[in-house]
C-alpha atoms as one frame of an Amber mdcrd trajectory, in Angstrom:
protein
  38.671-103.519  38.750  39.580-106.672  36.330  43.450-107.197  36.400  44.974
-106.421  33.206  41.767-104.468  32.085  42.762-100.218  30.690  42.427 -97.657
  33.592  39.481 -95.397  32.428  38.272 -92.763  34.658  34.829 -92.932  36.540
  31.826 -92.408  34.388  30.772 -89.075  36.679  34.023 -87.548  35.652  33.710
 -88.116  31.750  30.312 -86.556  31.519  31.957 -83.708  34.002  34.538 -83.224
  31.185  31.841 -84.098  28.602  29.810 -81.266  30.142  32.832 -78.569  30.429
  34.069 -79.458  26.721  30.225 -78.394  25.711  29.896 -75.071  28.115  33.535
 -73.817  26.738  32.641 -74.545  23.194  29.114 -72.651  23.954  30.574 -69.705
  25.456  33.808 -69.457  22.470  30.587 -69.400  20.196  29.110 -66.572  22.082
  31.770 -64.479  22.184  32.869 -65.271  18.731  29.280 -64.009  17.855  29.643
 -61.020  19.898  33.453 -60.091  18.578  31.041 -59.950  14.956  28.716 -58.339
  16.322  30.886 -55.572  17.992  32.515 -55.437  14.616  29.266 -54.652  12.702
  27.974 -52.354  15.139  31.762 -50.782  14.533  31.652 -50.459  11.194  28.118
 -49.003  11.366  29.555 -46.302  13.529  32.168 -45.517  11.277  30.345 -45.536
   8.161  27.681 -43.003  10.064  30.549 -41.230  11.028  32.301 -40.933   7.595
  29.044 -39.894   5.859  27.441 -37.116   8.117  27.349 -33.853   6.841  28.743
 -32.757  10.393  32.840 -32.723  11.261  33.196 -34.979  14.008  36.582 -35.404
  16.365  37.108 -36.786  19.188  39.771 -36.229  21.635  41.301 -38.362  24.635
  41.601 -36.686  28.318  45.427 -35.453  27.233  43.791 -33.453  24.875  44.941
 -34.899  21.651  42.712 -35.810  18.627  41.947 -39.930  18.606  39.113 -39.361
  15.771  38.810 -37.506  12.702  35.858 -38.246  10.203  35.728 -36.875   6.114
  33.523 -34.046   6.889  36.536 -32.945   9.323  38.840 -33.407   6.038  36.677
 -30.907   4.273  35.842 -28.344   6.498  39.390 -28.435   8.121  42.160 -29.287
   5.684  43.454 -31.571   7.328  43.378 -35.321   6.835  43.016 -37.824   9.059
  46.418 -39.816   9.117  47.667 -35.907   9.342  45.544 -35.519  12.958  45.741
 -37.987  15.038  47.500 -37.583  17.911  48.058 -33.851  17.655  46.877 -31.452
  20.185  42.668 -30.485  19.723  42.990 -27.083  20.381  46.182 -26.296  18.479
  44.352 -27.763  15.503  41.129 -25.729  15.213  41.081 -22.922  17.323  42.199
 -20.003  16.380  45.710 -18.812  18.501  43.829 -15.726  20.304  40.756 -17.794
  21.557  43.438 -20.868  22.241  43.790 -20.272  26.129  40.091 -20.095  26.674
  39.362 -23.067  24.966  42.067 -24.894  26.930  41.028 -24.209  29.954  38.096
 -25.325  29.344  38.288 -28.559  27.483  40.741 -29.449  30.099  38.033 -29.119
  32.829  35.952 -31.050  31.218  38.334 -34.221  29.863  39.273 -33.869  33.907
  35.620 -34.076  35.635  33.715 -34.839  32.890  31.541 -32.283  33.491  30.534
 -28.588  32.299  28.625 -25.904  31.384  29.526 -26.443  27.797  27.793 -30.111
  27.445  24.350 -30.906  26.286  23.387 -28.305  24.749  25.138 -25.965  21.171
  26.682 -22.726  20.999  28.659 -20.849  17.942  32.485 -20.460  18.100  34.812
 -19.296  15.608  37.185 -22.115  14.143  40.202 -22.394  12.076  41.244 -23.893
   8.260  44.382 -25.610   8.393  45.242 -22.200   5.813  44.545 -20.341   9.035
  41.343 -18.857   7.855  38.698 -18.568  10.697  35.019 -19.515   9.568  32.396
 -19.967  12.388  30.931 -23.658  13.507  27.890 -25.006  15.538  29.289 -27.082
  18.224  28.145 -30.140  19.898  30.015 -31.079  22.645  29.594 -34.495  25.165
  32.110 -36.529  27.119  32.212 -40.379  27.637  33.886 -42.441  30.003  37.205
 -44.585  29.287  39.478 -46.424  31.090  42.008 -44.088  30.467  39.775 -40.776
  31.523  36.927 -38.907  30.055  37.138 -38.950  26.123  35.331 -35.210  24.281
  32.984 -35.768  21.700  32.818 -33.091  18.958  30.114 -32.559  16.384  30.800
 -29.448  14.144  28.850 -27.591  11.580  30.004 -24.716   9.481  27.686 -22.463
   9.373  29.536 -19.811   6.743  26.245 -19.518   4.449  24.255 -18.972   7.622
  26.296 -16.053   8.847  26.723 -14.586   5.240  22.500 -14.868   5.371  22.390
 -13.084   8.497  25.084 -10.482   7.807  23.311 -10.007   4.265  19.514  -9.790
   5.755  21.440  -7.440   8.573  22.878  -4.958   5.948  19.122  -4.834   3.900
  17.524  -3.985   7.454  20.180  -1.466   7.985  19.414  -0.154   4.388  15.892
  -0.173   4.505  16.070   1.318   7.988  18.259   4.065   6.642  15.938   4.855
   3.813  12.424   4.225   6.191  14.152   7.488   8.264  15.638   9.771   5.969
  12.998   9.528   3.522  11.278  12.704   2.653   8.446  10.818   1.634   6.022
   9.931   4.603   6.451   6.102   5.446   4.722   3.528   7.828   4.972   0.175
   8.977   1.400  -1.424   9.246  -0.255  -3.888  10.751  -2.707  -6.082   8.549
  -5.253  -4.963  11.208  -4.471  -1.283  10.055  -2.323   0.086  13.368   1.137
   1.935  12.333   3.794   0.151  13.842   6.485   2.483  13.201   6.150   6.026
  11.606   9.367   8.102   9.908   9.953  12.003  10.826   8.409  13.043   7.412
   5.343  11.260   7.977   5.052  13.351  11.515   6.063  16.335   9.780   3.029
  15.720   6.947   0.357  15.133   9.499   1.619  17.240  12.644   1.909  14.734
  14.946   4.495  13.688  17.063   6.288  10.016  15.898   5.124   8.645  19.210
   1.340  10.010  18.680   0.949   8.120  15.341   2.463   4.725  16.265  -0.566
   2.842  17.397  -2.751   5.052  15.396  -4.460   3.947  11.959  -5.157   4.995
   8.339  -8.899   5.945   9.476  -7.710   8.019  12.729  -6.995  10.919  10.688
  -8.540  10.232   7.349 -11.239  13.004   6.472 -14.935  11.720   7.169 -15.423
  11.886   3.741 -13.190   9.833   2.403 -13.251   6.701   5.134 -14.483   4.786
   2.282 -11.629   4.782   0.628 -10.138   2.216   2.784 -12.171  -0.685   1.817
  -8.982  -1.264  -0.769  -6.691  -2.201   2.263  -9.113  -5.034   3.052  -8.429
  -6.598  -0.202  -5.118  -6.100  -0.128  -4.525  -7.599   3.330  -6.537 -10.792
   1.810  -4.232 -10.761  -0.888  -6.816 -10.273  -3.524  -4.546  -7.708  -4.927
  -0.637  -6.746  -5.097  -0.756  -3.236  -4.201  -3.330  -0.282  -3.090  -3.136
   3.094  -4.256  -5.240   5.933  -3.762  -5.913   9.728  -3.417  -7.234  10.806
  -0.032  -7.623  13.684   2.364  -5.838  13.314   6.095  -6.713  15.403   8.728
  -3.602  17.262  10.485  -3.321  17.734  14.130  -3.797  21.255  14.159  -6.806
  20.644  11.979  -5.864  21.374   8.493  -6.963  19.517   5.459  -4.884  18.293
   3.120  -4.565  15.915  -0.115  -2.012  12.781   0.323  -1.077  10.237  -2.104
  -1.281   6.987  -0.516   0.751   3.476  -2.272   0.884   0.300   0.380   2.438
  -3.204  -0.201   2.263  -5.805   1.949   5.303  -8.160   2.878   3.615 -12.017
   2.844   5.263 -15.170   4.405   5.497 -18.039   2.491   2.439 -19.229   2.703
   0.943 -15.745   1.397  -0.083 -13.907   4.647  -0.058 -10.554   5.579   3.141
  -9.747   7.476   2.467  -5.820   7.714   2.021  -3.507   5.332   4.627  -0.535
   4.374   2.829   2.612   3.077   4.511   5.877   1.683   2.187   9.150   1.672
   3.107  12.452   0.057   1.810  15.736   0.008  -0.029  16.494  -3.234  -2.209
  19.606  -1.301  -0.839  21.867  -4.175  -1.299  19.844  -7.303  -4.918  19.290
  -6.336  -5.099  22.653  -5.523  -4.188  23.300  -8.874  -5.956  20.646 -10.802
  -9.073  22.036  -9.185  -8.315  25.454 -10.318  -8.240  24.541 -13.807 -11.190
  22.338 -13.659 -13.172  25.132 -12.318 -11.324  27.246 -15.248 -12.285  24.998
 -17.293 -15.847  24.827 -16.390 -16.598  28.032 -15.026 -17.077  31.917 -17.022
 -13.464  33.627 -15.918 -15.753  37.048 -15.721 -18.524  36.131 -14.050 -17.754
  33.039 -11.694 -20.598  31.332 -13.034 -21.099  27.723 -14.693 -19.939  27.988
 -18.625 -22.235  26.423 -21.466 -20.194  23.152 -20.697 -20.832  22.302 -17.548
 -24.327  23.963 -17.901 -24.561  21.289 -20.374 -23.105  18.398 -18.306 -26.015
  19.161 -15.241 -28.693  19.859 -18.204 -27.760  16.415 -18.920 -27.756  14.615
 -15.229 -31.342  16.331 -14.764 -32.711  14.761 -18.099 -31.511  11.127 -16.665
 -33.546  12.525 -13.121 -36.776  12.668 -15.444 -36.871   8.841 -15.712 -37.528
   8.891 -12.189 -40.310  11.125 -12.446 -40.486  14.960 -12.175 -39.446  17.880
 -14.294 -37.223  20.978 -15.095 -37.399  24.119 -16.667 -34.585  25.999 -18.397
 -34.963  29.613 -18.815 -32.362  32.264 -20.914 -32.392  35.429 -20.238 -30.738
  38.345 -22.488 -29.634  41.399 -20.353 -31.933  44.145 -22.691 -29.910  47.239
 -23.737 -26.030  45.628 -23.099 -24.775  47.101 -25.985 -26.161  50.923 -25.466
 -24.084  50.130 -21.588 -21.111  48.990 -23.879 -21.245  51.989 -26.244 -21.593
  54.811 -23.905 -19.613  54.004 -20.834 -17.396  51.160 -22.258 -16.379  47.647
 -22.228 -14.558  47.889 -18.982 -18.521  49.359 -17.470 -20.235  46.449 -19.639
 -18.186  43.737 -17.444 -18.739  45.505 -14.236 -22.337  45.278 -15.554 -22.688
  41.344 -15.932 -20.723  40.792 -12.316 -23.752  42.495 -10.947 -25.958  40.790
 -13.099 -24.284  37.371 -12.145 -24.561  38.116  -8.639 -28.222  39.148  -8.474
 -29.293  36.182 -10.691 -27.258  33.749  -7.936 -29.203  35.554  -4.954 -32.807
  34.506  -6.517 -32.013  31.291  -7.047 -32.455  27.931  -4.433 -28.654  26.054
  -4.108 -30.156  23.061  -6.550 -30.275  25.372  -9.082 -27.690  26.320 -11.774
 -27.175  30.186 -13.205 -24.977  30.152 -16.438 -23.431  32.655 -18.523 -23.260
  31.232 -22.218 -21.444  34.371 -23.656 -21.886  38.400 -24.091 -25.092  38.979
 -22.366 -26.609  36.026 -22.391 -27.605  33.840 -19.228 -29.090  30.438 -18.837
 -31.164  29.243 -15.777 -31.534  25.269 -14.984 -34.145  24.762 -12.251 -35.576
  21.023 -11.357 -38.791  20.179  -9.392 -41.269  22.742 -10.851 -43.954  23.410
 -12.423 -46.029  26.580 -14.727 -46.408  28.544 -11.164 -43.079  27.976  -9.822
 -41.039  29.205 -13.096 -44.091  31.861 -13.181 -42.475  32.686  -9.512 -39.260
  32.132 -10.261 -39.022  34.375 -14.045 -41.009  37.580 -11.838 -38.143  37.753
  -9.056 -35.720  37.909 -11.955 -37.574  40.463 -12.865 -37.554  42.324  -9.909
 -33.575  41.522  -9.724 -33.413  43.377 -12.568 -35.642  46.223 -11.417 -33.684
  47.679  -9.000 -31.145  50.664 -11.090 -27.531  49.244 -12.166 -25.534  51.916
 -11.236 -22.458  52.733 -13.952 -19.976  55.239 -12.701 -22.420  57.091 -10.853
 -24.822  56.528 -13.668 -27.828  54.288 -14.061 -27.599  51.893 -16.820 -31.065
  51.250 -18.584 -31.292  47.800 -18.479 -33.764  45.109 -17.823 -33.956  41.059
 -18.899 -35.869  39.363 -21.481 -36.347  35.939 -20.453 -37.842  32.751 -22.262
 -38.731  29.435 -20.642 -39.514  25.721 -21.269 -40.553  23.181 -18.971 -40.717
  19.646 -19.467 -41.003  16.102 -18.151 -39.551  14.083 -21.041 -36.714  11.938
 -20.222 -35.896  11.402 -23.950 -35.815  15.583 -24.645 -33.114  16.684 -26.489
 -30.963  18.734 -24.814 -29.781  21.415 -27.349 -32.981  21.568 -28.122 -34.098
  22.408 -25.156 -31.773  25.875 -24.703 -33.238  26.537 -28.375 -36.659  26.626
 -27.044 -36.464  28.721 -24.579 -33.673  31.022 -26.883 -36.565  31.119 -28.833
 -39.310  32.138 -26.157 -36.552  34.509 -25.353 -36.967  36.530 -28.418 -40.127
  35.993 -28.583 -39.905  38.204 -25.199 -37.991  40.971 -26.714 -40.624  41.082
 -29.696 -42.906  41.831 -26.842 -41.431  44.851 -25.389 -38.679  43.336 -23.635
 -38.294  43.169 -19.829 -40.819  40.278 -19.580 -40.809  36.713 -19.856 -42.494
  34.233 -22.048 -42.966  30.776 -21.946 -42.479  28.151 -25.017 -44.898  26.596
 -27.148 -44.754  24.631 -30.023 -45.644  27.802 -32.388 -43.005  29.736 -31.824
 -41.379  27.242 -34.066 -42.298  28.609 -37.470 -42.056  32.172 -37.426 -39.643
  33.348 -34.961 -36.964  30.614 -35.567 -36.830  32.473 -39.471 -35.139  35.246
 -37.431 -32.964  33.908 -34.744 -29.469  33.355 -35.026 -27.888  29.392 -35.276
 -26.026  30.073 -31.954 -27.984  27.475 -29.881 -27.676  24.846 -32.213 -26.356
  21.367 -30.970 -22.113  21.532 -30.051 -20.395  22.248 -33.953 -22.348  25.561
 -34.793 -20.021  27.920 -36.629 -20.433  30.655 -34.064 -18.361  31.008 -30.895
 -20.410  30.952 -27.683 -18.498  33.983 -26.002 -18.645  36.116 -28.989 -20.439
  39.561 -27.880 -24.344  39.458 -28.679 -25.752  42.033 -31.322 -28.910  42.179
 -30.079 -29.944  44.715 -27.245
C-alpha cells in the first residue's frame, strides 16, 4: 500500500458486493413481478366470483362468513359489508335445520373432511325475510394457516322445483283421469305392447288389468279387421297426428264387439315416438243399430228380402263384373192370382202368402244369387255366371217352388208364377232397362197362360210394351214401387 494513497477495499470484495447488489435487485424484481401477478390472478378471482350466476361464501374454521359474492346479495338479501364476519349457519339456514347443519360444518372446518364434499345435494335455505327457497350446494374445504376454510357454491333452484311440483301435479291429474275414466284407456308402446291398462278398459274386453299389460292392439282384434292397424304404423312414424278408427275386439269370454279406437302419440323433441295413449269405447249398440236401419233401409220389412234399391245397387256391381267377361240374367216373376188370395181370405192371408213365397224363392237359389221383392206381388231374381240352360234350369225349379199347394187357413190358395227373363253379356247394358225386359217377357208369360216362363227378345218390344204399365221405368216414374199390383 502507497502511504498517503485512499483505503479501498480488495477488488474480490467489490465484485462480491457488486454481485450481491445485482442478485437483491434481481430477486426485488421477481417478487415485485409476482406481488402483480398475485394481484391479477386476484382480481381475476374476484371478478369470476362477482359475475357467476352461482352464490358463493366462504367461511373460516370458526364458522363465520369471510366471503360473500353479488349473486349471494341477490339470492340472500343480504349484502356483503352486512355478512362478513357473522355466523354461516345463522345466516342461511333455516332455525329448525340449524343444529344439523352445525354439526356438520363444524366437522368438516375441524378435519377437513366429510361425506358432504365433492359431490352436490339439495337443502332448503333462507332469505334474509326469512323465506325458505331450496339451493344446489357445492361444498369443498381448503387449507389455511389458521384451519380449514368451507367453500360454498349455491344455486337456487326455485323454477326447478316449481317445474317438478307442476309436471308432479299433471302426472297426478292425468293419473287420476287414466283410472277413473269410464272410457277404456292405454299406455302404448310405439312397438304396439300396452304398458298400462285402466279398470274400464278390463271391464270392455274381460280381461284382467294384469292380462292386458304386455298384450297388443292385434291380440284381441277380430281376424277380420287386423288390417286396420296399418294406421298405427304411420302414426308411430309420425306421418300423421292422430289415428282413429272403428274396429271389432275380441272379449275374453269370446264375445264380439264394436270399439271406437282414437290414439296420440307423445314425441320428444326431436319428434319420436314416446308411447302412444289410446281411449276405446263401446259402440256394440250404435252399430247394432246403424246396421238395423241399413238393412231397413235396404231390405222389404215383409218379406226379409233385398228391396228394389239394393237390388239395384248389386244389378249394378254385376254389370261392372261383365267387363271382365261373363254374364247374368235377371228374371221377375209375378205371383199369378195374388189378388183373388187378397179378396177372399184377406190382406192379413195375402202377406202370409208372399213370406212363403219369399222363402221358397230363397231355397232355389245358390248364395251368389239375389231374390228381391220390388212391391205387391212382384219378385226380381239376379243370377251371374249363366247361360240359356242354366236360367232354363233355374226358371223350372221356380216353377216347381211354386207347384207345391200354398196352404191359406186350411185352404189352398190357387197360385202359381209367371216369370220373364233376360240374359246378357253387355257391360254397357242399361240397367233399368234390363228389369223392363224381362217385366216385359213377364207379361208376355201371363199372355201365355201364366205359370210359365219366357225369355226376352227384341220383339216383345213393339206390341206388348203398348200394354204394360211405366212401373219399371228408370228411378223418377210416377208410380210407387210398393203400391199393390192390379194384375193377377
Amino acid at each position: 500500500m502507497i502511504a498517503g494513497a485512499p483505503d479501498y477495499p480488495p477488488r474480490a470484495e467489490l465484485v462480491r458486493a457488486f454481485l450481491w447488489l445485482m442478485i437483491a435487485g434481481a430477486v426485488g424484481l421477481t417478487v415485485h413481478r409476482l406481488v402483480l401477478e398475485v394481484r391479477a390472478r386476484f382480481v381475476e378471482y374476484r371478478s369470476v366470483l362477482e359475475t357467476a350466476h352461482e352464490s358463493f361464501i366462504s367461511a373460516r374454521a370458526d364458522g363465520r362468513i369471510v366471503d360473500w359474492n353479488q349473486q349471494a346479495e341477490r339470492d340472500f338479501g343480504w349484502l356483503r359489508h352486512e355478512v362478513i364476519g357473522r355466523e354461516l349457519v345463522d345466516t342461511v339456514i333455516p332455525p329448525r335445520f340449524r343444529d344439523v347443519y352445525r354439526e356438520r360444518f363444524n366437522d368438516l372446518l375441524r378435519t377437513g373432511e366429510h361425506t358432504l364434499l365433492g359431490r352436490r345435494f339439495e337443502m332448503l335455505a333462507m332469505h334474509r325475510d326469512g323465506t325458505e327457497f331450496p339451493v344446489e350446494i357445492a361444498l369443498s374445504a381448503l387449507r389455511t394457516e389458521g384451519g380449514y376454510r368451507l367453500n360454498a357454491f349455491l344455486h337456487d333452484i326455485s323454477e326447478r322445483h316449481e317445474s317438478d311440483r307442476a309436471l308432479r301435479e299433471a302426472e297426478e291429474r292425468f293419473r287420476r283421469a287414466f283410472d277413473d275414466s269410464a272410457t277404456g284407456m292405454a299406455i302404448v308402446s310405439p312397438e304396439g305392447e300396452w304398458l298400462q291398462v285402466n279398470q274400464a278398459l278390463a271391464d270392455l274386453t274381460g280381461y284382467s288389468k294384469e292380462d292386458l299389460a304386455g298384450m297388443s292392439f292385434a291380440d284381441i282384434t277380430h281376424p277380420d279387421d287386423l288390417d286396420t292397424d296399418r294406421g298405427l304404423r304411420h302414426l308411430v312414424d309420425g306421418e300423421r297426428g292422430r289415428y282413429v278408427t272403428e274396429k271389432r275386439y275380441l272379449r275374453a269370454d269370446g264375445e264380439v264387439i264394436w270399439i271406437s279406437l282414437s290414439v296420440s302419440p307423445v314425441r320428444d323433441e326431436d319428434r319420436g315416438t314416446l308411447y302412444l295413449i289410446s281411449q276405446m269405447q263401446d259402440v256394440t249398440e250404435r252399430k247394432r243399430t246403424e246396421a238395423k236401419l241399413a238393412h231397413q233401409a235396404m231390405h222389404d220389412p215383409l218379406t226379409g228380402l233385398p228391396n228394389r234399391t239394393l237390388f239395384t245397387d248389386r244389378l249394378m256391381l254385376a254389370k261392372a263384373r261383365l267387363r271382365r267377361g261373363g254374364s247374368l240374367a235377371v228374371l221377375f216373376c209375378d205371383v199369378d192370382h195374388f189378388k183373388v188370395v187378397n179378396d177372399s181370405f184377406g190382406h192379413e192371408a195375402g202377406d202370409r202368402l208372399l213370406i212363403e213365397v219369399a222363402r221358397r224363392l230363397r231355397s232355389m237359389l245358390r248364395p251368389s244369387d239375389t231374390v228381391s221383392r220390388f212391391g205387391g206381388d212382384e219378385f226380381a231374381l239376379l243370377c251371374e255366371e249363366v247361360d240359356s240352360e242354366v236360367v232354363e234350369q233355374i226358371a223350372e225349379r221356380l216353377e216347381e217352388a211354386f207347384s207345391a199347394p200354398f196352404l191359406i187357413d186350411g185352404h189352398e190358395a190357387p197360385v202359381s208364377a209367371s216369370t220373364g227373363i233376360v240374359l246378357t253379356t253387355d257391360p254397357d247394358v242399361d240397367p233399368d232397362q234390363l228389369v223392363s225386359d224381362a217385366d216385359l217377357a213377364m207379361y208376355a208369360a201371363k199372355q201365355g197362360g201364366r205359370a210359365r216362363h219366357a225369355l226376352y227378345h227384341e220383339e216383345m218390344r213393339g206390341p206388348l210394351s203398348a200394354f204394360t204399365s211405366p212401373r219399371h221405368r228408370p228411378r223418377g216414374s210416377t208410380r210407387s214401387r210398393m203400391g199393390p199390383t192390379s194384375r193377377s
